[in-house]
BAFI-3210 file (N, C-alpha, C; in Angstrom, 3 decimals, decimal comma, padded with zeros to 6 digits):
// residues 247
n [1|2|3|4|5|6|7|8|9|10|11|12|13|14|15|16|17|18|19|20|21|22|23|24|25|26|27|28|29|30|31|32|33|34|35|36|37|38|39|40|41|42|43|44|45|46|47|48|49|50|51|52|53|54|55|56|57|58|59|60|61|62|63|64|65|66|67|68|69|70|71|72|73|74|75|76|77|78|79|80|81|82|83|84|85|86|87|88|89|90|91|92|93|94|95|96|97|98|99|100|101|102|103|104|105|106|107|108|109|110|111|112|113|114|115|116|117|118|119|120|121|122|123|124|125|126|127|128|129|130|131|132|133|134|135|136|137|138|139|140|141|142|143|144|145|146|147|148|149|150|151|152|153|154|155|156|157|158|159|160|161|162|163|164|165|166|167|168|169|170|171|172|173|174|175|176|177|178|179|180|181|182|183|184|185|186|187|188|189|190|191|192|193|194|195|196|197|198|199|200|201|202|203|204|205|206|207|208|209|210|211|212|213|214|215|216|217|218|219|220|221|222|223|224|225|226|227|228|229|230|231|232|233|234|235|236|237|238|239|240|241|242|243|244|245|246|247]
n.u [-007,015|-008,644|-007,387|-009,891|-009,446|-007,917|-004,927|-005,431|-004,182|-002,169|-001,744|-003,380|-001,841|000,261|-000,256|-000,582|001,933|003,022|004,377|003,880|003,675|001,557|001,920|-000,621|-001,847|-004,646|-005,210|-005,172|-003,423|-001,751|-003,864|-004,408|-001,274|-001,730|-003,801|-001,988|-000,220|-001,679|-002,544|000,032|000,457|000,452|000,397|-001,727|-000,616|-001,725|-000,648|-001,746|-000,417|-001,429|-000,527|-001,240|-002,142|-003,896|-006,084|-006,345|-009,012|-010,488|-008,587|-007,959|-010,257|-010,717|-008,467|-008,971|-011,757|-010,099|-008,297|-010,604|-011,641|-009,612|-009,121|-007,123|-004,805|-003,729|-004,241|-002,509|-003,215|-000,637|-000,945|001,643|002,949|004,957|005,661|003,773|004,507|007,086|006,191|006,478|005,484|002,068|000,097|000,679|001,345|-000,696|-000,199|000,554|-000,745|-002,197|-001,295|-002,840|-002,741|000,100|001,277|003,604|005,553|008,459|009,566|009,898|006,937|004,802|003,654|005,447|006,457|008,959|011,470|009,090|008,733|010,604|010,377|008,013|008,551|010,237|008,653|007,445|008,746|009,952|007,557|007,409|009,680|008,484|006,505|007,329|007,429|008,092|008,246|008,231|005,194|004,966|003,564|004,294|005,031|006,367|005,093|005,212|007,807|009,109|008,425|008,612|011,619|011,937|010,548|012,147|013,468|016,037|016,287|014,368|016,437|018,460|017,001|016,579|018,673|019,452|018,019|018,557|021,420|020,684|018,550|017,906|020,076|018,646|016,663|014,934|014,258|011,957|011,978|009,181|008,210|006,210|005,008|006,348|007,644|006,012|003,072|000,626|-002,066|-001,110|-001,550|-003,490|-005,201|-004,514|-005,211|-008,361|-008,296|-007,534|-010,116|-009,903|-011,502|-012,367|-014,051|-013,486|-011,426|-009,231|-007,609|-007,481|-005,921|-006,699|-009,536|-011,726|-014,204|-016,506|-014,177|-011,462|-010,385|-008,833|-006,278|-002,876|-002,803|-005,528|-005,561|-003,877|-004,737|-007,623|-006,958|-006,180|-007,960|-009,271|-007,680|-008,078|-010,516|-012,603|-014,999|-013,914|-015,068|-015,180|-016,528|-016,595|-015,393|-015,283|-014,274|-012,212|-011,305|-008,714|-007,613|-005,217|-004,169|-005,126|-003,818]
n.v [-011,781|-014,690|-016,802|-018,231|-020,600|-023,973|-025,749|-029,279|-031,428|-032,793|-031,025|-028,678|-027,624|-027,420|-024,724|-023,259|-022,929|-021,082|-017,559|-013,938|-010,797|-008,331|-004,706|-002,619|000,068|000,967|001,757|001,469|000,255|-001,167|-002,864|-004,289|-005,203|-006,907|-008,941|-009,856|-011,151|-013,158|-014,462|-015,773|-017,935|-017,004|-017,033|-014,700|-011,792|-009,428|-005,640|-002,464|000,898|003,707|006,841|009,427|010,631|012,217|011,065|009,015|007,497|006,038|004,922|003,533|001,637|000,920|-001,150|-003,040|-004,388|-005,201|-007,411|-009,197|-009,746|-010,630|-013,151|-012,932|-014,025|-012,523|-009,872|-006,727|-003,740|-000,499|002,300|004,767|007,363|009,415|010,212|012,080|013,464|014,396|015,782|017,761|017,160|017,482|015,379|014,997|017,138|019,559|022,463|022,479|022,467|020,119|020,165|020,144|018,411|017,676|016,800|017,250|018,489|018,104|018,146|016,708|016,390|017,873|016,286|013,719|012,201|012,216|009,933|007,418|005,166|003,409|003,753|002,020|-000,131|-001,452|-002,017|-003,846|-006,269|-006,679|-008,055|-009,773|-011,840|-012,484|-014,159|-015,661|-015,498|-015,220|-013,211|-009,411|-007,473|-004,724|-002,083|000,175|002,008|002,566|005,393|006,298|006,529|008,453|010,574|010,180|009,352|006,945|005,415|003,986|001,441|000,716|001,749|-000,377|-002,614|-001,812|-001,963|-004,422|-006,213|-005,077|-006,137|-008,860|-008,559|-007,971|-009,202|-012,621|-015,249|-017,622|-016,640|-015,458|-013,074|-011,444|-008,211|-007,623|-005,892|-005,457|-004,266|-002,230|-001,238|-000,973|001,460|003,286|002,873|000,099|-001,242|-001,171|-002,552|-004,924|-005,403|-005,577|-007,722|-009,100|-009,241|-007,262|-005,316|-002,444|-000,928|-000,418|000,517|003,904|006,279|008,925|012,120|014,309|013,941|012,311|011,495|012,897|011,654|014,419|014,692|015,805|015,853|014,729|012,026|011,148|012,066|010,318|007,883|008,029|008,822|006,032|004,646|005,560|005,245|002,425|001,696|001,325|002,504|003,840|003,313|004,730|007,455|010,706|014,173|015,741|014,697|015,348|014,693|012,960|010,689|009,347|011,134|010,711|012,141]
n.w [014,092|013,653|010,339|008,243|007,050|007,793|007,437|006,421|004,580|002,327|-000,330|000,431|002,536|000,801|-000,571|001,726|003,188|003,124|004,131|003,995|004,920|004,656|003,851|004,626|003,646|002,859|000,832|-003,113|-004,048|-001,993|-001,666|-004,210|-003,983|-001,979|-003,019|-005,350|-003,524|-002,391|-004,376|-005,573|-003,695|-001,301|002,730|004,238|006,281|007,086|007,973|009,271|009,514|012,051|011,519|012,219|009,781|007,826|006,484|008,253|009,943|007,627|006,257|007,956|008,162|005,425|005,791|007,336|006,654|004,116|005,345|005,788|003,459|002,526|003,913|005,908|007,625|009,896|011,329|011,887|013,692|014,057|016,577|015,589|016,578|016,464|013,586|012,828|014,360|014,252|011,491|009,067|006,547|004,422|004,852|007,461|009,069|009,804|009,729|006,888|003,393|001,654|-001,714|-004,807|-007,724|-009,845|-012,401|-014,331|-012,341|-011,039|-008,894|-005,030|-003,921|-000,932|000,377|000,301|003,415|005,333|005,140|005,456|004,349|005,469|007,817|008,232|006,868|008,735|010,792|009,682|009,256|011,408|012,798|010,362|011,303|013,409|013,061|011,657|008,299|005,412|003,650|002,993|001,215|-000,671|-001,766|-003,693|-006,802|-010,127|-010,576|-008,134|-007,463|-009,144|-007,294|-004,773|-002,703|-001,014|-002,660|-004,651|-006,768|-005,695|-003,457|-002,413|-002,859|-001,399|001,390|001,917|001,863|004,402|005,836|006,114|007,220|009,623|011,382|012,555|011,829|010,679|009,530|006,542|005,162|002,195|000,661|-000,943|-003,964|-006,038|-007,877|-008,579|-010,928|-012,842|-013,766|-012,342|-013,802|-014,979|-012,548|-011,708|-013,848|-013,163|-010,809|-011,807|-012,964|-011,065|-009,380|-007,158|-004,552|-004,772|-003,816|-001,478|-001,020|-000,267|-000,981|-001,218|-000,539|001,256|002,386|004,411|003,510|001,013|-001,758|-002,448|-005,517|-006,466|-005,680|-005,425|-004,949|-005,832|-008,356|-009,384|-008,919|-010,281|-013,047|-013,972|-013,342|-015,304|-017,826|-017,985|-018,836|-016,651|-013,962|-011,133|-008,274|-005,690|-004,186|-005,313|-004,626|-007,018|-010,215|-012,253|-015,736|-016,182|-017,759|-020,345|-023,277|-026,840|-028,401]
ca.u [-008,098|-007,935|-007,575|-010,911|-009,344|-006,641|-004,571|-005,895|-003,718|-001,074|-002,346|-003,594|-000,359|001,165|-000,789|-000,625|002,934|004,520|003,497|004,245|002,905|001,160|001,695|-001,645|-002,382|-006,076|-005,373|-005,562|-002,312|-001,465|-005,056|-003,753|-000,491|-002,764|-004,287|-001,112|000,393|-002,224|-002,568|001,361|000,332|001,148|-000,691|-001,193|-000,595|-001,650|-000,209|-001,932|-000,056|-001,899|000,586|-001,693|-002,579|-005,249|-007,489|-006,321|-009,952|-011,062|-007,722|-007,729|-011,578|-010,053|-006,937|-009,818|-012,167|-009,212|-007,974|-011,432|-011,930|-008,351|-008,545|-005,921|-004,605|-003,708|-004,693|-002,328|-003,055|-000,045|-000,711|002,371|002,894|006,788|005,699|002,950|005,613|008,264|006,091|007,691|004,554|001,085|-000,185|000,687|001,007|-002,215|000,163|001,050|-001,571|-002,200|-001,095|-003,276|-001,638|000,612|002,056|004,015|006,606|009,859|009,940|009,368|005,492|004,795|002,908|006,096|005,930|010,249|011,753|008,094|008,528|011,962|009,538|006,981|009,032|011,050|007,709|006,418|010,160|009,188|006,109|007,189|010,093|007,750|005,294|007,815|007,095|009,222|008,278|007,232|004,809|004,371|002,884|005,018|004,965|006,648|004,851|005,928|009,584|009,266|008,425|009,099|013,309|011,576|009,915|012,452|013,953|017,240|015,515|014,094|017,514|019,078|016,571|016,318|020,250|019,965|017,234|018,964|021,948|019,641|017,680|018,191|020,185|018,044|015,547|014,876|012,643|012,706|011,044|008,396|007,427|005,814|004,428|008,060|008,203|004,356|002,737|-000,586|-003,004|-001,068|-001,909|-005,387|-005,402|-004,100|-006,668|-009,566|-008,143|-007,600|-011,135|-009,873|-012,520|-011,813|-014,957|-012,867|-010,224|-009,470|-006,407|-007,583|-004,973|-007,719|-010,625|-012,231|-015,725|-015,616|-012,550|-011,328|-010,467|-007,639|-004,763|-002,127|-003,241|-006,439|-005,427|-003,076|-006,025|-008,611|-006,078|-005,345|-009,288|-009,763|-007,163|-008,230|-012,239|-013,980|-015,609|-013,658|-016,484|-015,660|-017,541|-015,660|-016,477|-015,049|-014,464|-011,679|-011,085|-007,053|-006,878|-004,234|-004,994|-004,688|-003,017]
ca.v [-012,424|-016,581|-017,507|-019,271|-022,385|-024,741|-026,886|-030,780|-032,583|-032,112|-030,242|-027,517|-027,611|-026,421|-023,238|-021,874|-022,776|-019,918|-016,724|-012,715|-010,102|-007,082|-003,385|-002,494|001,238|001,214|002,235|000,571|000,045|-002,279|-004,095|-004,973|-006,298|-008,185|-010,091|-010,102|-012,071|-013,984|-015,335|-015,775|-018,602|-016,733|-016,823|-013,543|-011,237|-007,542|-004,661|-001,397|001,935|004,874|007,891|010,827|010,901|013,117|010,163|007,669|006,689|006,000|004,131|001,679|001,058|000,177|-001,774|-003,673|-004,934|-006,088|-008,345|-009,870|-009,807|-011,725|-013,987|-012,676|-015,192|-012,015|-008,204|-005,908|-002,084|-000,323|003,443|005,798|009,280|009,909|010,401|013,469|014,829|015,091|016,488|018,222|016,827|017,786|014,404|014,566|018,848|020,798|023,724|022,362|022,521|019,339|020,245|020,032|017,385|018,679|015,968|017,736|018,211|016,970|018,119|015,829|016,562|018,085|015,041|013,452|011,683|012,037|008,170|006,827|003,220|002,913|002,961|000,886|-001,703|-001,953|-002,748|-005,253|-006,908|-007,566|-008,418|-010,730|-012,186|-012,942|-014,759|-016,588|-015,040|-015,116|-011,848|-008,230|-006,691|-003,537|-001,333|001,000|001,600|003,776|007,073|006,693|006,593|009,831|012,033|009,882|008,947|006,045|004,270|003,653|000,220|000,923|001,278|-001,885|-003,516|-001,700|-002,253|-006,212|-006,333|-004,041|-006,988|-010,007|-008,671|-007,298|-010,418|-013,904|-016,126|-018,243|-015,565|-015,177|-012,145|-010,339|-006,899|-007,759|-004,729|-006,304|-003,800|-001,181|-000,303|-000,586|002,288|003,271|002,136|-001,285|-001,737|-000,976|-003,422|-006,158|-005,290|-005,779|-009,202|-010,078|-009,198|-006,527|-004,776|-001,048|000,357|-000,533|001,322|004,924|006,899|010,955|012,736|015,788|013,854|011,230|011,129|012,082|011,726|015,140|014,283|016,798|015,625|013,634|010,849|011,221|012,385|009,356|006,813|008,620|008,483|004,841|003,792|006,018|004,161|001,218|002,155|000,925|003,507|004,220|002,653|005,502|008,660|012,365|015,547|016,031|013,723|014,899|013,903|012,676|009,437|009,819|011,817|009,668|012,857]
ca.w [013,370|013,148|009,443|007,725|006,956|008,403|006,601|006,624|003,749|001,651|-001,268|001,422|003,539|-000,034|-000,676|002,814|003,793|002,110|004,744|003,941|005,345|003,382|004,330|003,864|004,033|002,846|-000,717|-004,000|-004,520|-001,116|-002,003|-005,304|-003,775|-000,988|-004,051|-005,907|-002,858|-002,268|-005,879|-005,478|-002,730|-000,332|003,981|004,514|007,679|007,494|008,795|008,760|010,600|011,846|011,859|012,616|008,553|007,213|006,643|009,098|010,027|006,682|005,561|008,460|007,876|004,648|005,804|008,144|005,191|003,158|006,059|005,823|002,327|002,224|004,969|006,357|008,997|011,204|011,127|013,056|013,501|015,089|016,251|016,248|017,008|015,725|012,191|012,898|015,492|013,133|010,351|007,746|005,267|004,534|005,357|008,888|009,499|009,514|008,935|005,363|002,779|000,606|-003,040|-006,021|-008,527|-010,951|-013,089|-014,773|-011,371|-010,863|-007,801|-004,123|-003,125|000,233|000,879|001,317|004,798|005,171|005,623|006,095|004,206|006,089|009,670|008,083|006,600|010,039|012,094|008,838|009,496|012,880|012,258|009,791|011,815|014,987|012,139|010,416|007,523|004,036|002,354|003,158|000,377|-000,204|-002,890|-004,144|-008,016|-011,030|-010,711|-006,622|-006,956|-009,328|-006,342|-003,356|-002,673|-000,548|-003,158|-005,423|-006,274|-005,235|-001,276|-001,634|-002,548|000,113|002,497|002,128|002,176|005,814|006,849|006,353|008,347|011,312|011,705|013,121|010,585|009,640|008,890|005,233|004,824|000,710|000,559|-001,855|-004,592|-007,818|-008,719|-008,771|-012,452|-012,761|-013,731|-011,871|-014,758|-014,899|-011,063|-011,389|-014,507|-012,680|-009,814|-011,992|-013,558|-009,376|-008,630|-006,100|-004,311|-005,008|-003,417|000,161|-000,835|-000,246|-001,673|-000,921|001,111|002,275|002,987|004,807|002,367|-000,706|-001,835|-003,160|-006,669|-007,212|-004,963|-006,483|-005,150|-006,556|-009,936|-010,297|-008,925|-011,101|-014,364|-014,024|-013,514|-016,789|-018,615|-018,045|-018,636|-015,616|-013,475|-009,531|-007,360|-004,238|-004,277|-005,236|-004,730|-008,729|-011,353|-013,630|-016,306|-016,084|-018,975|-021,576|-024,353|-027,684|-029,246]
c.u [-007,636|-008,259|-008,831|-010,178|-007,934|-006,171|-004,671|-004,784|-002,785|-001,216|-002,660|-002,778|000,326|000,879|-000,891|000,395|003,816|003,693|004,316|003,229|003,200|001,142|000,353|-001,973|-003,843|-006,251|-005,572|-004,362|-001,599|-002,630|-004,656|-002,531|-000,819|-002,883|-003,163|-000,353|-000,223|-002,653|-001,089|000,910|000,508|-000,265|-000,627|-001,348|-000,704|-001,605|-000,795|-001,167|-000,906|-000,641|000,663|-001,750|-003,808|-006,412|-007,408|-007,685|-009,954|-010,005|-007,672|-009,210|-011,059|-009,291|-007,747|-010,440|-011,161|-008,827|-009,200|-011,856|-010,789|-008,226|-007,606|-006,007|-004,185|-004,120|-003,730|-002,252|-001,926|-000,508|000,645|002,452|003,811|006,493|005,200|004,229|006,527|007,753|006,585|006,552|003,211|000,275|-000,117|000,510|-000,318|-001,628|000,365|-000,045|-001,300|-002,289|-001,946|-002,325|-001,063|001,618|003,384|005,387|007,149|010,666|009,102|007,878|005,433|004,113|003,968|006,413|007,721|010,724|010,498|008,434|009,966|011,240|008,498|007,440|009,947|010,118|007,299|007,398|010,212|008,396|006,368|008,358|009,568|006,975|006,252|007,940|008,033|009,412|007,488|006,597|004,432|004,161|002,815|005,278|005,630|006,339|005,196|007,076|010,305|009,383|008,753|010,462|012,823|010,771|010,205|013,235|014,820|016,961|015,476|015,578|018,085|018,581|016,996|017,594|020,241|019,286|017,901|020,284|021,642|018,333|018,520|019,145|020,022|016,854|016,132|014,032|013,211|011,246|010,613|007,670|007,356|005,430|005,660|007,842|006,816|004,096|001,074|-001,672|-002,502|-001,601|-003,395|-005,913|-005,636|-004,905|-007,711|-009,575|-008,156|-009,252|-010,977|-011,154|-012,448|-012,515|-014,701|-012,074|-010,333|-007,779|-006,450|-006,660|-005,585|-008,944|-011,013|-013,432|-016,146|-014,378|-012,453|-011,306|-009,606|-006,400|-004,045|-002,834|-004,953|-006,741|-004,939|-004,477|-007,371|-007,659|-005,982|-006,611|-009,786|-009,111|-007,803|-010,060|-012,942|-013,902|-014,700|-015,009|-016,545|-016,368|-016,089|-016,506|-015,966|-014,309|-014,017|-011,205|-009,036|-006,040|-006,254|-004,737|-004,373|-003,846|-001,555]
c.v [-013,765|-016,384|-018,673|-020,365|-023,106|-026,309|-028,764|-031,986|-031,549|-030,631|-028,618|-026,750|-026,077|-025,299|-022,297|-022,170|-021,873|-018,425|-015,125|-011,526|-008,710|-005,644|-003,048|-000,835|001,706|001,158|001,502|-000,226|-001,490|-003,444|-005,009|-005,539|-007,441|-009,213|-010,742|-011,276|-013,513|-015,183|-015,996|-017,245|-018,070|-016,299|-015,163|-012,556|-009,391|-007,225|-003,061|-000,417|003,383|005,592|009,360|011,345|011,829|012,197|008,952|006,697|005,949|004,548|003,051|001,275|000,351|-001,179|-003,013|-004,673|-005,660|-007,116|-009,777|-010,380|-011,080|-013,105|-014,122|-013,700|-014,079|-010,645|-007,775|-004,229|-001,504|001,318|003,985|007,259|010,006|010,975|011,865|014,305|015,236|016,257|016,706|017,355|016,837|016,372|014,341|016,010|019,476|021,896|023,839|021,836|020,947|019,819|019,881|019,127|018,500|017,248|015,712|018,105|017,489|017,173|017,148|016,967|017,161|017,084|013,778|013,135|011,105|010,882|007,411|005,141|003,076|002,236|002,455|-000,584|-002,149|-002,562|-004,011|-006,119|-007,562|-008,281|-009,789|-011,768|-012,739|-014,072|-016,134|-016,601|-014,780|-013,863|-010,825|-008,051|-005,700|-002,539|-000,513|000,845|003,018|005,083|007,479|007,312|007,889|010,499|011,698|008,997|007,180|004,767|003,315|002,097|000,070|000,830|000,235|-002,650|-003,621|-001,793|-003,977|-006,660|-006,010|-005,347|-007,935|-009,566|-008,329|-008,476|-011,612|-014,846|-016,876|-017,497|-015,285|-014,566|-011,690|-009,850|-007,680|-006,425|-004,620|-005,560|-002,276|-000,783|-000,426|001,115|002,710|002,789|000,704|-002,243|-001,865|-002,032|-004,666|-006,454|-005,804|-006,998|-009,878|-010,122|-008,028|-005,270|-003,158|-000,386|000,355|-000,311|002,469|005,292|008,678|010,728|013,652|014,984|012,710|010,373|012,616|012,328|013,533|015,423|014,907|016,605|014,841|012,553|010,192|011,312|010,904|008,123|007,051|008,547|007,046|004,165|004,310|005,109|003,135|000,840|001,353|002,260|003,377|003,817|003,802|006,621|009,865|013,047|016,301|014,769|014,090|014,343|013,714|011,625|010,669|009,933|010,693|010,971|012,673]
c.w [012,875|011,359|009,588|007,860|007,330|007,545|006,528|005,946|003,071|000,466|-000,171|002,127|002,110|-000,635|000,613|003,833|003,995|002,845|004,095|004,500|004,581|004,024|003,781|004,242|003,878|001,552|-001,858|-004,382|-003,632|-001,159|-003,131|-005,055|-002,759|-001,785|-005,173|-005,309|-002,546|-004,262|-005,834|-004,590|-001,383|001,193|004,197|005,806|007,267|007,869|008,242|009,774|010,666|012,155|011,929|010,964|008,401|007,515|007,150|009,440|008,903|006,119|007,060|008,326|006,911|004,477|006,509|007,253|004,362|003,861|005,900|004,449|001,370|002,751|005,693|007,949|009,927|010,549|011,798|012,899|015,338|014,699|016,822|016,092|016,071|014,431|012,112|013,932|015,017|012,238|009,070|006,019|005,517|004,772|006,690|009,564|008,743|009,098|007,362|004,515|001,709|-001,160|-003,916|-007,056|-009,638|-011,340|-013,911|-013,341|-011,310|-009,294|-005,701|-003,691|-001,564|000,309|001,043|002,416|005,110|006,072|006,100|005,794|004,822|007,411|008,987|007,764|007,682|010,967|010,915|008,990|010,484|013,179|011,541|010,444|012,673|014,477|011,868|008,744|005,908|003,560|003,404|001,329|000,535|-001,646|-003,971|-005,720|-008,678|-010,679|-008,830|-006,615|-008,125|-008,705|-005,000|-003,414|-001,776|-001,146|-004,862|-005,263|-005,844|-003,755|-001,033|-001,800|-001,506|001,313|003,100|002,480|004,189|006,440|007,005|007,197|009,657|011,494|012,192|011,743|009,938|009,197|007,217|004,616|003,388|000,960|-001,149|-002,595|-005,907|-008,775|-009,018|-009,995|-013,066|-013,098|-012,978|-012,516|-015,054|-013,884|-011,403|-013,053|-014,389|-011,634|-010,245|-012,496|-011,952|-008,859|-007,165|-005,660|-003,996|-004,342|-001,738|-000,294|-000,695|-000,606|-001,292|000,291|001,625|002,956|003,287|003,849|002,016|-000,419|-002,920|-004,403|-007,543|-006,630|-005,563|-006,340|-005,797|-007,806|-010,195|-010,299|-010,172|-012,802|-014,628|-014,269|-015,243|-017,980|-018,766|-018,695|-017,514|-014,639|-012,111|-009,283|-006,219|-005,008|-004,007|-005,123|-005,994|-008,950|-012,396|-014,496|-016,572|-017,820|-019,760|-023,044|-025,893|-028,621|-029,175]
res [x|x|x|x|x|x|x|x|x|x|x|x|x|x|x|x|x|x|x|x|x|x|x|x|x|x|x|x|x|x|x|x|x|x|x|x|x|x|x|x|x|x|x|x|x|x|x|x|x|x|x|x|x|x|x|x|x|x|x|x|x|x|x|x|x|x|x|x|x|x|x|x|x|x|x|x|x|x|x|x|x|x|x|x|x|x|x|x|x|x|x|x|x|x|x|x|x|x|x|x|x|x|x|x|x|x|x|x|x|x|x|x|x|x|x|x|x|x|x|x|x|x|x|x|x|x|x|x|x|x|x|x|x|x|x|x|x|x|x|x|x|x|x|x|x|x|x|x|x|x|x|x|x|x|x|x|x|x|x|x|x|x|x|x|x|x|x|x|x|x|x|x|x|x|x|x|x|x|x|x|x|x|x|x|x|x|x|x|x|x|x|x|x|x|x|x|x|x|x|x|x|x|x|x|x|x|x|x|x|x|x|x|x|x|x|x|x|x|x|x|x|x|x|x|x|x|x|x|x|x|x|x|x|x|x|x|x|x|x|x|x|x|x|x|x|x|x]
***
């Protein structure tokens, strides 16, 4: 997808010299670093992956809309297989039941998707290498790197370290993740000060339409819009109540 507008003069040159490309999975979380990057100055190149997910349609419809909604100077949807063939998480195995949230766990989620942002940030690396590209972003926040080993900051150090020696040497990619010690109601704060368009996002891990409204990722999305008081714009099939109790 060509980028709307092309740089004419200086002033122009210097807001869309600076390129990164956005893991975008569909959700609220990679929308809000879309707009995060793009407020940042930054051209932006999205990458959505299907990987035989629950609600793959739904989240690249998603990942689609935001490209357009961004201006994204490129779109790219890669499908792979690997991820569902491995398994080993209810996101990708039909045999493994998607979990009910429980907040209260300290233990990793079957929804778990084992080393997923390792193979996502290796194709956005490429991706952003082929581009030219300065920065990956990617979405990953506080209540992630509780239950997923992949979305803590310690990864991204060690990832960005693994890139710059597995790249070209004048390549100068940094894993971008602004929102790391974020908590889910800060994201979705910072969303509604960006103008991010929430009712093209999707976050349910069971369902395509509605969104369930009991899966983690539903509880945490549904907690974070409560915090903050503005209403979730998608459609559930429940609507609990999650905000933090003032007791």
């Amino acid at each position: 997808m060509a980028s709307d507008t092309t740089p004419t003069d200086e002033s122009s040159t210097e807001t869309t010299e600076k390129r990164a490309v956005v893991l975008a999975s569909g959700g609220m979380d990679s929308a809000t670093a879309a707009y995060e990057a793009k407020s940042r100055g930054y051209e932006l190149y999205l990458l959505h992956t299907s990987y035989g997910q629950n609600t793959e349609a739904r989240e690249y419809e998603c990942a689609r809309r935001l490209a357009e909604e961004v201006h994204a100077a490129d779109f790219l949807h890669i499908e792979t297989s690997h991820l569902a063939k491995i398994g080993a998480s209810s996101l990708t195995d039909d045999d493994i039941d998607v979990e009910d949230a429980d907040p209260d766990s300290d233990e990793i989620p079957s929804s778990y998707v084992p080393f997923r942002n390792a193979n996502l940030l290796s194709m956005a690396v490429s991706y952003a290498e082929a581009n030219d590209c300065e920065a990956v972003f990617i979405g990953a926040h506080s209540e992630d790197f509780a239950g997923y080993p992949d979305c803590r900051p310690a990864f991204f150090e060690a990832f960005e370290k693994l890139v710059d020696v597995g790249t070209k040497p004048e390549t100068k990619i940094s894993i971008e993740a602004p929102f790391v010690e974020w908590s889910k109601t800060d994201i979705a704060a910072r969303g509604v000060e960006l103008d991010v368009p929430y009712e093209h996002t999707w976050s349910c891990y069971r369902a395509n339409e509605p969104a369930c409204g009991t899966c983690d990722s539903c509880a945490f999305r549904l907690e974070a819009f409560q915090n903050v008081g503005v209403r979730d714009p998608i459609e559930y099939a429940e609507r609990p109540n999650y905000a933090e109790s003032d007791d």
